[in-house]
KENUFI-12938 format. One line per 5 residues: for each residue z, y, x of C-alpha. Coordinates in pm, 1 decimal. Each point is the difference from the previous one (the first is absolute). Layout:
BEGIN
Z Y X  ...
//
This chain:
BEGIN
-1552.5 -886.5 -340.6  -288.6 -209.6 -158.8  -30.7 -366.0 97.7  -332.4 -74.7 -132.4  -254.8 -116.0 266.5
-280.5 247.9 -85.6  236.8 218.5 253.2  -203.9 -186.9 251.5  -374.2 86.1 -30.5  -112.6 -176.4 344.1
81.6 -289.1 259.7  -196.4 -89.7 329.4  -160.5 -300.8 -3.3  84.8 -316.6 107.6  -275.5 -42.8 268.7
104.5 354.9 129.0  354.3 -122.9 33.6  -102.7 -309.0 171.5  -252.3 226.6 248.7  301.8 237.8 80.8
254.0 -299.0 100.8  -302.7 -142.6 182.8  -41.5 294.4 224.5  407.1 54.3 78.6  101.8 320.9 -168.4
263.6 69.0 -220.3  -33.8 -104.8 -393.8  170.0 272.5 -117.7  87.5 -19.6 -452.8  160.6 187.4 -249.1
193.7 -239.8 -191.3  40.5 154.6 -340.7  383.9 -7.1 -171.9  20.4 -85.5 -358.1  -20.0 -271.6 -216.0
-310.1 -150.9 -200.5  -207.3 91.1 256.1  -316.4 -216.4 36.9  -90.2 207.2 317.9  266.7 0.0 213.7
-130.1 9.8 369.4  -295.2 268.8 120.4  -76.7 -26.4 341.6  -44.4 392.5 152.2  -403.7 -14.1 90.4
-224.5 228.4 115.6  187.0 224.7 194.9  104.4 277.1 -106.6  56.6 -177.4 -336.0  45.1 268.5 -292.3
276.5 -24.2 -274.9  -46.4 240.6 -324.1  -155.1 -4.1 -419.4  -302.6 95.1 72.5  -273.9 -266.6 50.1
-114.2 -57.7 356.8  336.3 -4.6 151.7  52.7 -368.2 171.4  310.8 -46.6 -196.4  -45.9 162.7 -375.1
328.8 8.5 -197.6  -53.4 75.1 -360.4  360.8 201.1 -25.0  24.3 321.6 -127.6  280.5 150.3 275.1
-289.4 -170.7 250.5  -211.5 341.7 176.6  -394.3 -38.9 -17.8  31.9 -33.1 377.6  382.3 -79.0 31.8
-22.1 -147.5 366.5  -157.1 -174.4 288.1  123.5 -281.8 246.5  -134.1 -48.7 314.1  1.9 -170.0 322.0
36.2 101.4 376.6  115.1 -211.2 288.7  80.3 -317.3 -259.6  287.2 221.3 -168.5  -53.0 122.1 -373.3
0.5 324.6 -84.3  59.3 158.5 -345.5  -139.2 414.8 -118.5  75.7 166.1 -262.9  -249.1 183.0 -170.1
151.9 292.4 -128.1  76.3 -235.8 -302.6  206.3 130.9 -332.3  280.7 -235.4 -2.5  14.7 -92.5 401.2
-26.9 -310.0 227.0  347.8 -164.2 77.2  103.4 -221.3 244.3  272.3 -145.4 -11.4  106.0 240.3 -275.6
-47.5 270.0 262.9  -322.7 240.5 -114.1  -255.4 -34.1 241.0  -138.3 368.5 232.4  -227.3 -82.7 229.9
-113.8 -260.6 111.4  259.8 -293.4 28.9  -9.2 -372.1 149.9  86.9 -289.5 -212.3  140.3 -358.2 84.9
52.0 -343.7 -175.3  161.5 16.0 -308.4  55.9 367.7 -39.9  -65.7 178.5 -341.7  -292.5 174.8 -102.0
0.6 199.7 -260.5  -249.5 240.7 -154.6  168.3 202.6 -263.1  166.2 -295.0 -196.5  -247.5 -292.0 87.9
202.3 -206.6 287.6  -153.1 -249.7 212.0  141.6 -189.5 330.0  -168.0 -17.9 309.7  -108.0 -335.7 141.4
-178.5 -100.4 310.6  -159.2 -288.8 138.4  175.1 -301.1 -130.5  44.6 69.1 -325.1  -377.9 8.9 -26.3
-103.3 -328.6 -193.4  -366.6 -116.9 -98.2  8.2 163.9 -330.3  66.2 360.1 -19.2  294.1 -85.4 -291.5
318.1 -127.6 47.2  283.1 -49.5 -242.7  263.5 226.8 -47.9  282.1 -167.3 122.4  171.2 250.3 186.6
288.7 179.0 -136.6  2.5 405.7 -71.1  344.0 47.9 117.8  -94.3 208.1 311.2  -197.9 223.1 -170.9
279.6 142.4 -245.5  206.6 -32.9 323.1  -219.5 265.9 125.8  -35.5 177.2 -318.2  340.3 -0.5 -94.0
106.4 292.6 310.2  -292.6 207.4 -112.6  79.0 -48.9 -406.3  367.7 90.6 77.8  -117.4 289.6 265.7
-246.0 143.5 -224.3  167.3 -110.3 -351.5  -283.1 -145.0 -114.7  107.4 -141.1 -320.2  -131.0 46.4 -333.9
297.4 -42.1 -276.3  -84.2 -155.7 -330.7  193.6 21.8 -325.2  61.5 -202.6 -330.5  134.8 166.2 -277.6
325.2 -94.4 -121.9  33.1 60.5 -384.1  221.4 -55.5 -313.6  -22.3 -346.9 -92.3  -191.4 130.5 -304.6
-237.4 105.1 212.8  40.0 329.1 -192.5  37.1 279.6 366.2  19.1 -69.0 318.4  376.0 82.1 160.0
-174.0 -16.1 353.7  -207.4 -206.3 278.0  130.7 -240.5 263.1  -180.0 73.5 428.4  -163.6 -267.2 87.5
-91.2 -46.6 361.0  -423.9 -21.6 47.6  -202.9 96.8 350.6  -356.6 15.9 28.3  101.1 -179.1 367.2
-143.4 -319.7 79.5  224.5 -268.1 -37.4  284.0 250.8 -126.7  -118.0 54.5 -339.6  302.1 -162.1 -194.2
335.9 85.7 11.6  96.7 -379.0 132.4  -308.1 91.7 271.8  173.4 264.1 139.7  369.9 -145.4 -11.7
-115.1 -303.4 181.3  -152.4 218.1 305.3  248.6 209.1 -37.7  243.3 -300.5 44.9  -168.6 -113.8 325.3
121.5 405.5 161.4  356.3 16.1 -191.7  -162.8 252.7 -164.7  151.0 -85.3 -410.4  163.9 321.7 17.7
-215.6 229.1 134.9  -240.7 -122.3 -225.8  152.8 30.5 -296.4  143.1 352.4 29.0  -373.1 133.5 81.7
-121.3 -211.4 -350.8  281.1 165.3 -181.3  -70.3 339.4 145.4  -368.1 -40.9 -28.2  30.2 -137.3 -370.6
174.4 281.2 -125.8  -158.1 282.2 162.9  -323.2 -178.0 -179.2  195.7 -22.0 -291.7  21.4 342.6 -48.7
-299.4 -0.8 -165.6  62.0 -185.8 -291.8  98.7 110.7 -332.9  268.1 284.1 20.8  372.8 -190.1 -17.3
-133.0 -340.1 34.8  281.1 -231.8 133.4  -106.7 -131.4 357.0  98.5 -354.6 100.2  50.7 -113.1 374.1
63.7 -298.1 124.8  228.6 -50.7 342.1  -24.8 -260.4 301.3  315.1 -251.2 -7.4  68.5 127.2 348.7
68.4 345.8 -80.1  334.3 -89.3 -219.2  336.2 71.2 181.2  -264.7 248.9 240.0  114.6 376.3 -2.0
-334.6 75.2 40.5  -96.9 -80.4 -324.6  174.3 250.2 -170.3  -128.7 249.4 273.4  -316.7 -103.0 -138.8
28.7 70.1 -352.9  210.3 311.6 94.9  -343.6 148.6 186.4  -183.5 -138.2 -326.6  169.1 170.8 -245.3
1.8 343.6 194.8  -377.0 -38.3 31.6  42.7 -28.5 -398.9  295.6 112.7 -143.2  -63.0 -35.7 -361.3
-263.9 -319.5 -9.4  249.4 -280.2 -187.2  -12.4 -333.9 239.3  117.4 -284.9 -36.0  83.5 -250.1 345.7
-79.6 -382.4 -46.1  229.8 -240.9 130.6  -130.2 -337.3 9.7  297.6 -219.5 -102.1  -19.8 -281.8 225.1
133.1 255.6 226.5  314.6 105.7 -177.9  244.1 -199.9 183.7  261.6 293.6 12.4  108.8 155.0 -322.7
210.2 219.3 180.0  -296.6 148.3 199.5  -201.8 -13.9 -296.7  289.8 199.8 -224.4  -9.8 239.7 367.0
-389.8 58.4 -61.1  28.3 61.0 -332.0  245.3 269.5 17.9  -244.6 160.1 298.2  -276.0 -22.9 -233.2
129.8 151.5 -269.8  107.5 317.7 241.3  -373.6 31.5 51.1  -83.5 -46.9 -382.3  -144.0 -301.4 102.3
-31.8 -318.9 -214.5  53.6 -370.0 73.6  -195.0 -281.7 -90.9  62.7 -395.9 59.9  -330.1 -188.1 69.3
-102.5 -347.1 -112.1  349.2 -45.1 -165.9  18.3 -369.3 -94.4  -186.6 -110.9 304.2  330.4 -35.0 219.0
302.5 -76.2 17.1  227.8 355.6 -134.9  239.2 -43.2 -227.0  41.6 225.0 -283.7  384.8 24.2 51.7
-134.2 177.9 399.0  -237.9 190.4 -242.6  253.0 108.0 -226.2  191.9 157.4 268.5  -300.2 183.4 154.7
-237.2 46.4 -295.9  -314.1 193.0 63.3  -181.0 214.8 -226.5  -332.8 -240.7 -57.3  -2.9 -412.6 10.2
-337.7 -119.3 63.2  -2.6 -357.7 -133.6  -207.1 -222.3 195.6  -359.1 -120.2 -70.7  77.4 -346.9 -1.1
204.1 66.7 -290.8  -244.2 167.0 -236.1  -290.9 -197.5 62.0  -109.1 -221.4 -294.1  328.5 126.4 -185.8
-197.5 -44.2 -290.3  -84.3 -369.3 39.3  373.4 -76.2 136.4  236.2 -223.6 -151.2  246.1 150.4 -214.7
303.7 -25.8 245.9  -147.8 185.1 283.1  -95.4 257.1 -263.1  376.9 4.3 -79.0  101.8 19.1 324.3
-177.0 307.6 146.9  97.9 177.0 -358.0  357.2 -50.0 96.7  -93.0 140.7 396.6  -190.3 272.4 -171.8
354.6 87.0 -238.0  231.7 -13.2 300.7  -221.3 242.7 208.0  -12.2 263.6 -312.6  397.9 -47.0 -29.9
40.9 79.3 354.2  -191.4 396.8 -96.1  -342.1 -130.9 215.7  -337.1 -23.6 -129.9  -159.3 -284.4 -1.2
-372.7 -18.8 85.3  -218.2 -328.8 -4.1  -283.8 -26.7 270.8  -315.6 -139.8 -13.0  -101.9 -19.7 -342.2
-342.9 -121.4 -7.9  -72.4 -33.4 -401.5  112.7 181.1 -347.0  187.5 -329.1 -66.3  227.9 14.8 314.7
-22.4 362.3 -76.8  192.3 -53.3 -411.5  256.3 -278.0 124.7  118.8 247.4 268.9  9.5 272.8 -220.3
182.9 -251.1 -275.4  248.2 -109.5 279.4  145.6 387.4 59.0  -209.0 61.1 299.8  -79.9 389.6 12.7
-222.8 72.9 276.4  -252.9 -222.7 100.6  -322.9 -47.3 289.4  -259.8 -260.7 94.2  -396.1 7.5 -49.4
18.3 33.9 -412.9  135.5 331.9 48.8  -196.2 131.1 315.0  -132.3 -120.5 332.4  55.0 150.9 369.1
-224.0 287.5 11.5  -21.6 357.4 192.8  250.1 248.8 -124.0  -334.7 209.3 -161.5  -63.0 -286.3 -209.6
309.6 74.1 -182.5  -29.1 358.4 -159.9  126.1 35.7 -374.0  350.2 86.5 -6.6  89.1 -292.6 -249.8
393.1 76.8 177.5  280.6 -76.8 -114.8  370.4 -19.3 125.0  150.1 -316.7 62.7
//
């Protein structure tokens, strides 16, 4: 959803709010949510007060999922009343599309299509028509989060992993993206999923979703997903790669294990084993950035070691001993039979030191940034 102000075309004057307060009725406002917003308070005047593109409407919102004539609020008895009309993309409230005609109260959310605004009344009314945004969004992707997980409206993004050469691509890691206000990161939607104890859940329907996108890409790319720390030692999570691999039998994955979470190399040697039933690879996450040690590695080793970011940034500039150091990490990973693949490489230097310290796959923003699975269509594939 766009922040910019020019979402809000008009405002009612002061002297009209002042008028209103003077006579006793309600000072109904749509308090718009988003950041960088110069324009953050309209007050809802005349009645029926018009929402849509087109010009005329007493609210025009210059977004492209906005209908010319989107919808209409109005006022009967003191209550507010919202209308949709017969809009593209819907009026929510609440997350809950609007039919009919529906009353609104403090506080609840508007939406029209993706443009989401609160509803105030009476004293939040101030003598400007702009207040600062200093309210936070969290009950909005409370709301959206039920209708993103109902609906599974997420939009998976993928970076290429390559050879460190940069010479094919061996496949692309799923990262989690929403077109959902307030849920449009992956940490967005963990956090409200957090609030409902709803890690899991959530991260089965990103895997599922992120694959079933991923079907698109190249033919035999390698498709990386990532697990929620909660789901190890769950039987449930091999139920849900089971149903993932019979909706694609012969796609090659690969599961991410972040390794702060692999506290039990006995249930990791367990998953492995499970894995490798399904044809399924294993992957350690950020390894460096906890606490495993390589002897628990060594007796579940998985099939890809994703060194950490903080260890290839500025490898280039780095003094000679750290250089020596993740050389000798990089050697004990190959001697243990797993590849070892350095993330977020940002420039062709950090790029030639990781290829020069026996790193063979590699990914970061040098290589490729998180795009739409049609971005990515020559089959530059190769096994890893």
């Amino acid at each position: 959803m766009s922040t910019d102000s020019s979402l809000l075309a008009r405002s009612m004057p002061n002297n009209s709010i002042r008028n209103l307060r003077a006579d006793g009725s309600s000072v109904w406002l749509l308090e718009a949510v988003g950041k960088n917003l110069s324009d953050t308070l309209t007050v809802i005047y005349p009645i029926p007060f018009s929402i849509g593109r087109k010009a005329g409407c007493s609210l025009q919102l210059q977004s492209k999922t906005v209908s010319s004539h989107h919808a209409d609020l109005t006022i009967r008895d003191s209550i507010l009343y919202v209308v949709d009309r017969q809009s593209t993309n819907g009026t929510y409230v609440n997350g809950n599309r609007v039919t009919g005609m529906i009353a609104l109260k403090t506080d609840d959310i508007l939406q029209f299509a993706d443009v989401a605004f609160r509803i105030r009344c009476n004293d939040h009314a101030t003598s400007s028509n702009t207040v600062a945004e200093d309210v936070c969004d969290q009950a909005l992707a409370l709301v959206q989060f039920d209708r993103m997980m109902e609906k599974r409206l997420v939009t998976p993004f993928f970076q290429p992993i390559v050879h460190v050469d940069g010479s094919a691509t061996i496949g692309y890691e799923v990262l989690a993206r929403s077109r959902m206000f307030g849920l449009e990161t992956s940490a967005a939607m963990f956090g409200a999923a957090a609030k409902l104890n709803m890690e899991v859940e959530l991260s089965q329907m990103l895997r599922w979703e992120g694959i079933r996108e991923g079907l698109s890409l190249p033919k035999g790319s390698q498709i990386f997903v990532n697990t929620h720390p909660l789901e190890l030692g769950r039987p449930d999570l091999l139920e849900s790669m089971t149903n993932v691999r019979n909706m694609t039998p012969d796609t090659p994955i690969t599961l991410e294990v972040h390794e702060a979470a692999i506290t039990n190399p006995s249930q990791m040697f367990e998953l492995r084993s499970a894995l490798r039933d399904l044809q399924i690879q294993l992957a350690y996450d950020d390894f460096g950035a906890g606490q495993t040690r390589l002897s628990e590695l060594g007796n579940a080793a998985p099939d890809v070691m994703k060194f950490d970011m903080g260890l290839i940034r500025d490898i280039d500039k780095g003094p000679v001993d750290r250089i020596k150091v993740l050389k000798s990490l990089v050697h004990v990973v190959r001697d243990l039979g797993v590849t070892a693949l350095a993330e977020g490489i940002e420039t062709e230097a950090e790029a030639l030191v990781c290829k020069e310290l026996g790193f063979q796959l590699a990914q970061g923003y040098y290589f490729g940034r998180p795009a739409p699975p049609n971005r990515f269509t020559e089959p530059r594939l190769s096994p890893i």
